[in-house]
C-alpha positions in Angstrom: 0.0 0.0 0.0 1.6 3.0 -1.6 2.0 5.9 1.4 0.2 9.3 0.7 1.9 12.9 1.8 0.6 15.9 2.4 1.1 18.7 -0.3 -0.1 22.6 -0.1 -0.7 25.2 -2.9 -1.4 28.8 -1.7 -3.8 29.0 0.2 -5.4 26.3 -0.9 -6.5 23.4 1.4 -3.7 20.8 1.7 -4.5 17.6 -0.4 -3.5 14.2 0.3 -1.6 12.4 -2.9 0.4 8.9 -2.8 4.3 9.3 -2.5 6.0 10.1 -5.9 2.8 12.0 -7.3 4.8 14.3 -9.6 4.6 17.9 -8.6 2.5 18.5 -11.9 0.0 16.0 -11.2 0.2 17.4 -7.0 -0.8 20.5 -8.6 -3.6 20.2 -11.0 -4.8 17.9 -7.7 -4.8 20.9 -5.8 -5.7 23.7 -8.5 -7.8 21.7 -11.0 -7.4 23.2 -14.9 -5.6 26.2 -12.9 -2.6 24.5 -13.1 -2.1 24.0 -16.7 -0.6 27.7 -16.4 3.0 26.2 -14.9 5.5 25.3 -16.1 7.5 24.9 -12.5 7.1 25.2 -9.1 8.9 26.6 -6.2 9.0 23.8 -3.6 9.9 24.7 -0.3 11.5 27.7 -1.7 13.6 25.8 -5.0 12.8 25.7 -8.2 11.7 22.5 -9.4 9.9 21.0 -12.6 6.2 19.2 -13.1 8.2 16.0 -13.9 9.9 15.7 -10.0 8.4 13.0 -8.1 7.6 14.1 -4.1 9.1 11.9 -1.6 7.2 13.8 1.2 5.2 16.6 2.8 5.6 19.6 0.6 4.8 23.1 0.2 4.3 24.5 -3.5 4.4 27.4 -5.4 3.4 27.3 -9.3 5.7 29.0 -11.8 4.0 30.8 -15.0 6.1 31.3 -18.3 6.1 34.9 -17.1 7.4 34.7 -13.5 11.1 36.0 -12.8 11.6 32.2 -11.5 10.9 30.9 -14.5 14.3 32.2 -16.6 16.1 29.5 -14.3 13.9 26.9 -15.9 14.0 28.2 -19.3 17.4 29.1 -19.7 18.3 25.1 -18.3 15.8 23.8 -20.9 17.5 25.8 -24.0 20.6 24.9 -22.8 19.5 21.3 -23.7 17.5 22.4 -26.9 21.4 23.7 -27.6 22.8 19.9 -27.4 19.6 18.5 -29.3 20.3 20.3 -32.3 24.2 19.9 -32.3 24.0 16.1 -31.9 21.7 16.3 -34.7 23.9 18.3 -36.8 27.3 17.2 -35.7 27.0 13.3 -34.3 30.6 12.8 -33.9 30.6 16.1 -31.1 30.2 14.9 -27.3 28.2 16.9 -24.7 29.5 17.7 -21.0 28.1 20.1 -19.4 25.3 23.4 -19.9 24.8 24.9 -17.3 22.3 28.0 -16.4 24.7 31.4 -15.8 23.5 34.5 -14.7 22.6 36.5 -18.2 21.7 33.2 -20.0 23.0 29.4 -20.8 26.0 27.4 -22.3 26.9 24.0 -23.4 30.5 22.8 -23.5 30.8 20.1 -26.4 34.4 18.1 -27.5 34.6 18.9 -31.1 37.6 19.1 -32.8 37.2 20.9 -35.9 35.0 23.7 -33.9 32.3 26.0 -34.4 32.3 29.1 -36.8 29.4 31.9 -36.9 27.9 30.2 -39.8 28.0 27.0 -37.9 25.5 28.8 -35.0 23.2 29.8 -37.8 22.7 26.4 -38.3 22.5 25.2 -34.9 20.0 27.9 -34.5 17.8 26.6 -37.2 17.8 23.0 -36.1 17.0 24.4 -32.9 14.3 26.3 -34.0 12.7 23.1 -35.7 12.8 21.6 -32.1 11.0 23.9 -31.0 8.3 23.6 -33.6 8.2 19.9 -32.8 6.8 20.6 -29.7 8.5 17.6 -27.9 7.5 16.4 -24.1 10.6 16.4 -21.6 10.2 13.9 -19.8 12.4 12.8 -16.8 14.0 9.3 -16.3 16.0 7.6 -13.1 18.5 4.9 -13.4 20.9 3.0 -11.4 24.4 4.8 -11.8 26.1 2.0 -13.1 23.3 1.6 -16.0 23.8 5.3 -16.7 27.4 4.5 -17.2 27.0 1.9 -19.1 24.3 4.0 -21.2 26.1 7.2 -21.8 29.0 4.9 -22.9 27.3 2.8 -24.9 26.3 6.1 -26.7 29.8 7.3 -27.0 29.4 10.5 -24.5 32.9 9.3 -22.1 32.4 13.2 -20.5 28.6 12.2 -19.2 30.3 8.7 -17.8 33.0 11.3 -16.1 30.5 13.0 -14.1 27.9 10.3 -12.9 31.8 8.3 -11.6 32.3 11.6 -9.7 28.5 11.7 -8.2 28.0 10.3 -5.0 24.6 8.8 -5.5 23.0 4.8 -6.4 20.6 6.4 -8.8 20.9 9.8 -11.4 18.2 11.1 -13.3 17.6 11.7 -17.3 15.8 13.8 -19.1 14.4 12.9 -22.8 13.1 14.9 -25.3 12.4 13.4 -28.7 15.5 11.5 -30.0 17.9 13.4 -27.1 18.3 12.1 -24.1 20.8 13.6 -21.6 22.1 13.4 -18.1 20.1 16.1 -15.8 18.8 17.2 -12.6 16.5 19.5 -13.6 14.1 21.8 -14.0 13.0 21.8 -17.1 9.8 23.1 -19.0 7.2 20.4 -20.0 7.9 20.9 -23.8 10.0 21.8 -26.1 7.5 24.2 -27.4 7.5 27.0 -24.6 11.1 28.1 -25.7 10.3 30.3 -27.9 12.3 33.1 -27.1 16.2 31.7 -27.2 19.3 33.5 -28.9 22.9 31.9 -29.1 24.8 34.7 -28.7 29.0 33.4 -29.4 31.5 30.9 -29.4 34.5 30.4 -27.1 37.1 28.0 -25.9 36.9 26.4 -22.6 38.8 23.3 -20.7 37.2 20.3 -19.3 36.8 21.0 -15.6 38.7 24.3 -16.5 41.8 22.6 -16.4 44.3 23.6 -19.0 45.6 20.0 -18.7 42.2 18.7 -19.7 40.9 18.4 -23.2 40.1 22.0 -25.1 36.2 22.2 -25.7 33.7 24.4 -27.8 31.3 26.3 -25.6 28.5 27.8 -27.1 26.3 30.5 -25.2 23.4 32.1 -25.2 20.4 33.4 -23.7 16.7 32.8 -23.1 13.6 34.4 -22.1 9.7 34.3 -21.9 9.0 36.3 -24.7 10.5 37.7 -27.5 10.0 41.1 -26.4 12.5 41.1 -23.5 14.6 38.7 -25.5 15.0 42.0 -27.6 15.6 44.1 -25.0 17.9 41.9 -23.9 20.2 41.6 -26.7 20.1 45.8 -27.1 21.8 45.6 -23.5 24.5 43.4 -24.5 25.1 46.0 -27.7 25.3 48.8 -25.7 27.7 46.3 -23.2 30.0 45.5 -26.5 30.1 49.0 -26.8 30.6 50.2 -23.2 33.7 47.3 -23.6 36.3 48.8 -21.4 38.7 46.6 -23.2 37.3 48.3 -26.5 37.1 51.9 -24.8 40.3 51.9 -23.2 41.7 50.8 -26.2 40.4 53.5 -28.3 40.7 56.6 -25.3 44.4 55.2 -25.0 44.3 54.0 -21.4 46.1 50.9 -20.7 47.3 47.9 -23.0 48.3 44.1 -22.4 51.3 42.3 -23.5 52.0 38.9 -24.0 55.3 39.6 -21.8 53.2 40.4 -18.8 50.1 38.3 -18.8 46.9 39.5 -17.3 49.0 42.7 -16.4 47.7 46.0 -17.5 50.2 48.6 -18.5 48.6 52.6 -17.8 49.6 54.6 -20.8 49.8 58.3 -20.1 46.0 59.2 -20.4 45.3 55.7 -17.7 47.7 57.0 -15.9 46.6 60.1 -15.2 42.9 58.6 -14.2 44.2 55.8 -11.9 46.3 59.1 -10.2 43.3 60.9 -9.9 41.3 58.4 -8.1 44.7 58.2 -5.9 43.7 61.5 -5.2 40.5 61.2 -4.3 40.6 58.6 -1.9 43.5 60.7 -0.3 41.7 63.4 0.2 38.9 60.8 2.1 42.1 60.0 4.2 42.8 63.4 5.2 38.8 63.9 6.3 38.3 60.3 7.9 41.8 60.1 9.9 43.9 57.9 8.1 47.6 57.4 8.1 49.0 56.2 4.4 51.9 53.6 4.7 54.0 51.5 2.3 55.2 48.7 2.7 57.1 45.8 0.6 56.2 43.4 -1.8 58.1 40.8 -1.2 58.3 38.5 2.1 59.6 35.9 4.1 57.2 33.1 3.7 57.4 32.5 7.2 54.8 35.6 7.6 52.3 34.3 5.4 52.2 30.7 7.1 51.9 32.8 10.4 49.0 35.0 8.8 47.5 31.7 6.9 47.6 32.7 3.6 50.1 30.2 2.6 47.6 27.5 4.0 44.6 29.1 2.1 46.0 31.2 -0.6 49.4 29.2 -1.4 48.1 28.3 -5.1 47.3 32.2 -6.3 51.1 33.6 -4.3 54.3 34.2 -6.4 57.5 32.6 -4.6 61.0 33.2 -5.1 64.1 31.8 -3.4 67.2 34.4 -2.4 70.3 33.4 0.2 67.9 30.3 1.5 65.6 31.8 1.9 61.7 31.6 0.7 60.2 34.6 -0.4 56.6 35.2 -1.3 55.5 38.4 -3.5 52.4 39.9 -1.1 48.5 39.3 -2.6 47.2 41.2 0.1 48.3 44.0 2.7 47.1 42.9 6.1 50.0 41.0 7.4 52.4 44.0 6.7 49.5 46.3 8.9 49.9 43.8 11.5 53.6 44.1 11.8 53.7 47.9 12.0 50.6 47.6 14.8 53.2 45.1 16.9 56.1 47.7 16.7 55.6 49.7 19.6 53.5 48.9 23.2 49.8 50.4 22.2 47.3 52.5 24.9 43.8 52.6 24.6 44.2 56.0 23.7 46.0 55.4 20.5 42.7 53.4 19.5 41.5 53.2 16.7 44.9 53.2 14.2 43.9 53.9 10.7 46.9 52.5 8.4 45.8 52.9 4.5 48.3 51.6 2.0 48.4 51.7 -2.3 50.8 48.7 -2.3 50.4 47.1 -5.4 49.4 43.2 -5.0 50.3 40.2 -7.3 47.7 37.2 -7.6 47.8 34.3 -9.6 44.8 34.0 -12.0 44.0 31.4 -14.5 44.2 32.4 -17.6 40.6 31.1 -18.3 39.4 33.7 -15.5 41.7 36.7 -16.4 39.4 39.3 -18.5 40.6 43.0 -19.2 41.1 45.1 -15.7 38.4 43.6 -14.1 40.6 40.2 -13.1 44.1 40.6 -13.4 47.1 39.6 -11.6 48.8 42.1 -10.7 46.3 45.5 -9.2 46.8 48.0 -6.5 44.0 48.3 -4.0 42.8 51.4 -1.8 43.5 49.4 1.2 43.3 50.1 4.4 42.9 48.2 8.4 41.6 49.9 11.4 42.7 48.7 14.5 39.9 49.3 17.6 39.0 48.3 20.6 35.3 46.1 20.5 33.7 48.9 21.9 34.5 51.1 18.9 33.7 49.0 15.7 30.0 50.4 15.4 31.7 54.0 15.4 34.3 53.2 12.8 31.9 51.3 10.4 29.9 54.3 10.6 33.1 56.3 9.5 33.7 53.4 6.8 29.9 53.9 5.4 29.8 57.6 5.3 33.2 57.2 3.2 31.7 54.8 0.6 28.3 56.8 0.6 30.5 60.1 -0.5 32.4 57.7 -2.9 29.5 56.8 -4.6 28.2 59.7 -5.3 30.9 61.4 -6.2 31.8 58.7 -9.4 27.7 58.7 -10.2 26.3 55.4 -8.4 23.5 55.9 -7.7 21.7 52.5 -6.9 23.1 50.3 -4.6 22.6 46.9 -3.2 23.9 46.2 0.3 24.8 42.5 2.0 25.4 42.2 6.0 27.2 38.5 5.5 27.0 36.4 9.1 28.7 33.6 10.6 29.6 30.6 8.4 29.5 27.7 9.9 33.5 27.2 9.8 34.9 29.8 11.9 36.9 30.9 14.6 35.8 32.8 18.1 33.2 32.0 20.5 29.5 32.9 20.1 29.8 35.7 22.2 32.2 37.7 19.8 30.4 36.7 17.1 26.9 37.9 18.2 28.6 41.5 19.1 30.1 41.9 15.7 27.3 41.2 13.7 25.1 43.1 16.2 27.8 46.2 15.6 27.6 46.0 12.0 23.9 45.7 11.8 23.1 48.7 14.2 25.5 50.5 12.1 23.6 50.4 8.8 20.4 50.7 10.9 22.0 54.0 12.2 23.3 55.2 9.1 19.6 54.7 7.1 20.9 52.0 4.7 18.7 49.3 3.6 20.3 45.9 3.7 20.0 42.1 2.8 21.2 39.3 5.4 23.6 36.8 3.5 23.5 34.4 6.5 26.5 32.2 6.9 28.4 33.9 4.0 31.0 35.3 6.3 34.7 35.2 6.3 35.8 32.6 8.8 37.2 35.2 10.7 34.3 37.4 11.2 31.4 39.1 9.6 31.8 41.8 6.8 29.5 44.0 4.8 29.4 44.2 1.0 28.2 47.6 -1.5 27.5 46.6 -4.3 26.4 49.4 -6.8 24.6 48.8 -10.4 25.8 50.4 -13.4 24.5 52.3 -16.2 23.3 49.1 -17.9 21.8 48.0 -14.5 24.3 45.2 -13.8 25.7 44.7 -9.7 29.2 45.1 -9.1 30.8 44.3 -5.8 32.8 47.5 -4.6 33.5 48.5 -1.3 33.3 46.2 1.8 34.1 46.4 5.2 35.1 42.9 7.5 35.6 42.1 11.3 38.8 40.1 11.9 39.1 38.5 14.9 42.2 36.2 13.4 44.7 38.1 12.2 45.1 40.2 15.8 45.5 36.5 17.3 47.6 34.9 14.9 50.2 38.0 15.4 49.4 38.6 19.2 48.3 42.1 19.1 47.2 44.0 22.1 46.7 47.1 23.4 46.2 48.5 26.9 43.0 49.1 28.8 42.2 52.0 31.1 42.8 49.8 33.4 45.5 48.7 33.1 44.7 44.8 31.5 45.7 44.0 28.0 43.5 43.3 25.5 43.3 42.2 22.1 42.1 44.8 19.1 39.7 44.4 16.9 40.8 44.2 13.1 38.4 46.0 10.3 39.6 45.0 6.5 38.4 48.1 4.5 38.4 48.9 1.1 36.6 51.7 -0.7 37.0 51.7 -4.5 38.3 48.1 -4.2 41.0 46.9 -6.9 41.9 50.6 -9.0 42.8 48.5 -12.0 39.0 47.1 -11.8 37.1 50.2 -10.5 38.3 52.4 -14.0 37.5 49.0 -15.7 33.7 49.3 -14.4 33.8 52.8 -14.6 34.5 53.1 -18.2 31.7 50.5 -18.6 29.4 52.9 -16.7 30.3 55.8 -17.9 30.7 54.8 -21.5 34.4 56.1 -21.4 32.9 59.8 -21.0 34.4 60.7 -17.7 32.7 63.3 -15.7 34.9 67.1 -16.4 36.6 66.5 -12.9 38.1 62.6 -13.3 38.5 63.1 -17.3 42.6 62.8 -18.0 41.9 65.8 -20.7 39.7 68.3 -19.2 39.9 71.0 -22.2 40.8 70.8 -25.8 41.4 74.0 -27.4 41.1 73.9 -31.3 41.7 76.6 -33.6 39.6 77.5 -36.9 42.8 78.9 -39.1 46.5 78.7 -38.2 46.2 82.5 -37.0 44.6 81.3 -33.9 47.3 79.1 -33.1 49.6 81.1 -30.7 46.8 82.1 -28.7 45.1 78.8 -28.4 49.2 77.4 -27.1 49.0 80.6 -24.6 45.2 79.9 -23.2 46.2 75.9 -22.9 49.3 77.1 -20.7 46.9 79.5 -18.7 44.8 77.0 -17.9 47.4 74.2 -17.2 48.9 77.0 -14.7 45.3 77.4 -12.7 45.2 73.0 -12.6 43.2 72.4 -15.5 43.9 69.4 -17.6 44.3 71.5 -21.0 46.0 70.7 -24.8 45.6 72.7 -28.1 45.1 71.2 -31.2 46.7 73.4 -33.9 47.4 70.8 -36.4 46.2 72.0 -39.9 43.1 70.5 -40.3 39.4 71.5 -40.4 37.8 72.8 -37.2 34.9 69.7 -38.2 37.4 66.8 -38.2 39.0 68.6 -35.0 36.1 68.8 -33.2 34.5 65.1 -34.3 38.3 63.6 -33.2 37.6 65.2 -29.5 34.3 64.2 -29.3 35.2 60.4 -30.1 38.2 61.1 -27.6 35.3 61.8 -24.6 37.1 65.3 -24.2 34.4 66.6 -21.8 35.1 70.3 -23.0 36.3 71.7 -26.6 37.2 75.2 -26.5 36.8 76.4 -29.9 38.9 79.5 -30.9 38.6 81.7 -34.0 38.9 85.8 -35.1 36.5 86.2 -33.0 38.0 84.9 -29.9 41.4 85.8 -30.7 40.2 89.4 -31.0 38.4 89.7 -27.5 40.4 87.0 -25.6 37.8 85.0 -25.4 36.8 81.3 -25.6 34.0 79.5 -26.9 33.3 76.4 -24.9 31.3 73.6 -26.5 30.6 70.5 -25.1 30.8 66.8 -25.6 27.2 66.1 -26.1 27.5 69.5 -28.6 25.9 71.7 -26.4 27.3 75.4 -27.1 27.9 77.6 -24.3 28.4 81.4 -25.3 31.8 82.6 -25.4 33.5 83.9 -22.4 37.2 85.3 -21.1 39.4 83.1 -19.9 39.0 84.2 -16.3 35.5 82.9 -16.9 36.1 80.2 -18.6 38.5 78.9 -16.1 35.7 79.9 -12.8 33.2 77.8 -15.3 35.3 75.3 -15.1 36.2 75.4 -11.5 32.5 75.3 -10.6 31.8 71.9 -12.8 35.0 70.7 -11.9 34.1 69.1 -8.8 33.6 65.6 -7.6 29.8 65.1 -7.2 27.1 63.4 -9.1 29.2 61.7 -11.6 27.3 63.7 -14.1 29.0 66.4 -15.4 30.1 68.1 -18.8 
C-alpha cells in the first residue's frame, strides 16, 4: 500500500496524494485546470519542474512562463535544446556540461574541428525546428552503473566522467524526442514554450577548466519568456559591447596588455593620469576620515604568510622566489604588513582606533581562463586600508567606513546600490559571544546610518562578519565595490594587544576596509558605466582647445598654458586640419570640454566652450572660462560636462 503525503498550494487546502505524485499531477490535484498555467514550481523555496516526483510533505508554489523564477527553468531547458540540435547536426561532437549562468546558458561540447558563426546559424535553425516539434521532456532515473554503461554505450565518455564523480545509487535523465541527456533539472514540459532563445557566441573552454584537460567548444546564449524582453535583452548586450572597457580603453588610450606580462595591465599616459586621480580622491577621504598612508614591501619571508595563513589558504594564487635560502613570497594582500607595523611599539587605549591605509600594489595568480581585461588581473593595486579598535568602537568606525563609501558613490555617479550584511559561516573561529557583538555592531550601524540591507547568512569570512556595497551600473548590472570585514584572526595569529584604562591588556579588533576596491577594476567598471565619458573632474583631458585657421594658433598654445597653470587638464590642437574633423576627433576622444577658438575669440580673448554632447555655451574670457570650469569641476554626481 503505496503511502500518501501531504502537499499545499497557496492558500489552498492541503490535499492528500500517494508518495512520488509528480509535482505536476500534485498541482492540478490541488488547483484543478488552474494549473495547466505552470510550467514549474517553487517547492519549499527551490525551483523545481512538473516531472519531480515528491518523496514527502511539501509546500508548492506554481511558476507561470512569465514569472522572474521561470528564466532559471527556461534558460536550463534551452541549454538542452542547444545539445539536441548539435547532436543532430554534428553526431561525432560529445556533450558535457550546460549549465544556467547569470545572463543566459551554455553548453560545452568536444569537437575538434569547432564552431564558426555560420555553424551557430545552423544550430540555431535546427534548434528552431525543435522547438516547432513541440517535444515532451520527460524525466527518467536509473541506477548509476546503467547510466554508465548507457552514456557509454552512446559514446558520451564526458557524461560517464560526471555520474563516476557523483555520490549517489541512482541519477536522473531527461528525454526529449530523439535526445536524451544526463540532468537534474528543472525543465519546461515541452520543447514548445522556448520560444524566445538567442545563441549569442562561441568560445574556448577546458574540461573541468583545467588547462591540462581536453580544449572544448562552448556555445552560449540566452533565453527568455517572450520575444520582447529577449529583444531588450540583446540591445543591453550591444550597448555592453560598446561600453567594452577593453574596446574603450583601447580607443581613449588608457592601458594595454602584452604577452610579456600576462593578465597585467600597462597605464599609458591618459590611464595613468585617471588611476592618479582616483589616488587623489581617496586621499583626500584620508585626510577627512583620519587615516595614516603607509608603504610597505612586496616581497616577504614566507614564514609571515604561514603565520598569517595565507600560505595554507592562498598558497596556489602567491608568487614565490628563493634568495640566500631563503623563501620569499611576492604579497596578494596587505594585512600582514598592517599587523607588523601595529606590533612595533606597546599600544594604549588611547591610541585606539589606528587607521593604516596603504596603495601597495598586489600580485595574484589568475588562470588564464578567469583573467578578463582590468576587471581580473594579476597584478592591481587596492585602496587598502585596516583599522585597528577596541570592541567597543567598531559600530563608530563602520559608521566612519559607510559615510566614506556613501560620499564615494556619489561622487563617481552610483546611484543604486545593493547592500549585504554577511554572518557567521559555519567554519569559523571565536566564541558565540564575539560573534553575536560583531554582527550586532555592523547591523546597528547600517540601521544608524539609514541603509537598507539584505542578510547573506552564513556567507562570512571565517574570521568574522563583513559588509558588502554593491552598486549597479549604467546598464543595471551589480558590481561588488566597497566592503568592510571584522577580523578576529589576524590580531590573534600576530598577538596584538593594546592597553586598557585599566591597566589589563586586550586584544584589538581588526576592520579589512576597502573603498574603491582593486583601481585597475574600478576604471574597468567605470568606463563601462560611464561609456568612457568621464565626468569634467576625473577626465585625464579636461579642455581641448582647437583653432579654426592657423592665426589662432599662438593664442590657443598661450590659453592651454593658462589653464594648465590654474590646474586644469588642458591641450591645443593646432594641427592643420578643419575645425569639423577637429572637433569630431575630441568628441570620439570623450574630451568633456572643446574650446573652440577663432577671429572672434582671438580678438576679445575669449573662448568659446562647446561640449561633448555639442551643447554650445556662449563665449566667455578666460577668467571665466576657467571659474566655469572650477564650478563643474568638482567631484559630485558623476554627471557632469
Amino acid at each position: 500500500m503505496s503511502q500518501n503525503i501531504s502537499v499545499t498550494v497557496a492558500d489552498l487546502e492541503s490535499v492528500r496524494v500517494p508518495m512520488g505524485t509528480t509535482v505536476g499531477e500534485a498541482l492540478v490535484e490541488a488547483m484543478g485546470s488552474a494549473a495547466k498555467s505552470a510550467i514549474a514550481a517553487l517547492a519549499n523555496g527551490d525551483v523545481i519542474d512538473l516531472q519531480t516526483p515528491l518523496r514527502a510533505d511539501s509546500t508548492l508554489a506554481p511558476i507561470a512562463l512569465n514569472a522572474p523564477e521561470s528564466l532559471e527553468v527556461l534558460r536550463h531547458s534551452a541549454a538542452h535544446l542547444l545539445a539536441q540540435a548539435v547532436k543532430r547536426l554534428y553526431p561525432d561532437a560529445q556533450v558535457t556540461i550546460g549549465p544556467v549562468i547569470d545572463d543566459g546558458f551554455y553548453y560545452d561540447f568536444k569537437y575538434d574541428p569547432g564552431f564558426s558563426p555560420e555553424d551557430l546559424e545552423r544550430i540555431s535553425a535546427e534548434m528552431a525546428k525543435v522547438v516547432k516539434d513541440n517535444h515532451e521532456i520527460t524525466r527518467e532515473e536509473l541506477p548509476r552503473d546503467d547510466a554508465i554503461a548507457l552514456f557509454s554505450s552512446m559514446g558520451e565518455e564526458f557524461k560517464c566522467d560526471i555520474i563516476r564523480g557523483l555520490e549517489t545509487d541512482t541519477v536522473s535523465l531527461y528525454r526529449q524526442g530523439d535526445f536524451l541527456d544526463l540532468c537534474r533539472g528543472p525543465h519546461v514540459p515541452r520543447t514548445g514554450l522556448l520560444k524566445a532563445v538567442k545563441l549569442t557566441h562561441v568560445a574556448g573552454a577546458y574540461w573541468r577548466g583545467n588547462e591540462n584537460n581536453p580544449m572544448l567548444q562552448r556555445i552560449y546564449g540566452t533565453a527568455f519568456s517572450d520575444k520582447k524582453a529577449l529583444k531588450q535583452h540583446l540591445a543591453m548586450l550591444e550597448e555592453a559591447r560598446k561600453r567594452d572597457h577593453r574596446k574603450v580603453g583601447k580607443q581613449l588610450g588608457l592601458f594595454s596588455f602584452h604577452k610579456e606580462a600576462p593578465a597585467t595591465p600597462f597605464f599609458l599616459p591618459n590611464g595613468a593620469r585617471l588611476y592618479n586621480l582616483l589616488v587623489d580622491y581617496i586621499r583626500g577621504l584620508y585626510d577627512e576620515y583620519g587615516y595614516d598612508e603607509v608603504i610597505t614591501p612586496q616581497v616577504l619571508d614566507v614564514d609571515l604568510w604561514h603565520r598569517s595563513g595565507h600560505y595554507d589558504h592562498y598558497k596556489d594564487n602567491m608568487y614565490f622566489t628563493e634568495r640566500d635560502d631563503r623563501e620569499f613570497a611576492v604579497k596578494p594582500m596587505n594585512c600582514p604588513t598592517h599587523c607588523l607595523i601595529y606590533a612595533e611599539e606597546l599600544r594604549s587605549y588611547r591610541d585606539l582606533p589606528m587607521r593604516v591605509a596603504d596603495f601597495g600594489r598586489l600580485h595574484r595568480f589568475e588562470r588564464s581562463g578567469v583573467t578578463h581585461g582590468l576587471t581580473r588581473v594579476r597584478s592591481f593595486c587596492q585602496d587598502d586600508a585596516h583599522i585597528f579598535c577596541a570592541p567597543d568602537q567598531m559600530q563608530d568606525e563602520i559608521k566612519g567606513v559607510i559615510r566614506m563609501i556613501g560620499a564615494t558613490q556619489q561622487a563617481f555617479g552610483f546611484t543604486q546600490t545593493r547592500v549585504y550584511l554577511s554572518t557567521r559561516p559555519e567554519k569559523s573561529i571565536g566564541d558565540d559571544a564575539m560573534w553575536t557583538k560583531a554582527e550586532s555592531a555592523l547591523e546597528q550601524a547600517l540601521t544608524d546610518e539609514g541603509i537598507a540591507f539584505e542578510i547573506n547568512a552564513g556567507d562570512g569570512a571565517f574570521y568574522g562578519p563583513k559588509i558588502d556595497f554593491c552598486v549597479l551600473d549604467a546598464m543595471k548590472r551589480e558590481w561588488q565595490l566597497s566592503t568592510a570585514q571584522l577580523d578576529f584572526s589576524m590580531p590573534e595569529r600576530f598577538e596584538l594587544s593594546y592597553i586598557d584604562s585599566s591597566g589589563g591588556e586586550q586584544r584589538p579588533v581588526m576592520i579589512h576596509r576597502a573603498i574603491l576596491g582593486s583601481l585597475e577594476r574600478f576604471i574597468g567598471i567605470l568606463i563601462e558605466h560611464t561609456g568612457g565619458a568621464m565626468p569634467l573632474w576625473l577626465a585625464p583631458q579636461q579642455v581641448r582647445l582647437v583653432t579654426v585657421t592657423d592665426r589662432q594658433n599662438e593664442y590657443a598654445e598661450k590659453v592651454a598654458g593658462d589653464l594648465k597653470r590654474r590646474g586644469f587638464r588642458a591641450k591645443a590642437d593646432v594641427r592643420n586640419e578643419k575645425l569639423g574633423f577637429k572637433i569630431r576627433e575630441a568628441q570620439q576622444s570623450k574630451i568633456p570640454v572643446i574650446g573652440v577658438i577663432g577671429d572672434r575669440e582671438l580678438e576679445e580673448g575669449a573662448v568659446a566652450p562647446r561640449l561633448r554632447d555639442g551643447t554650445q555655451l556662449d563665449a566667455m574670457s578666460v577668467d571665466d572660462f576657467a571659474q566655469w570650469l572650477d564650478n563643474n569641476a568638482r567631484p559630485g554626481d558623476g554627471g557632469s560636462p
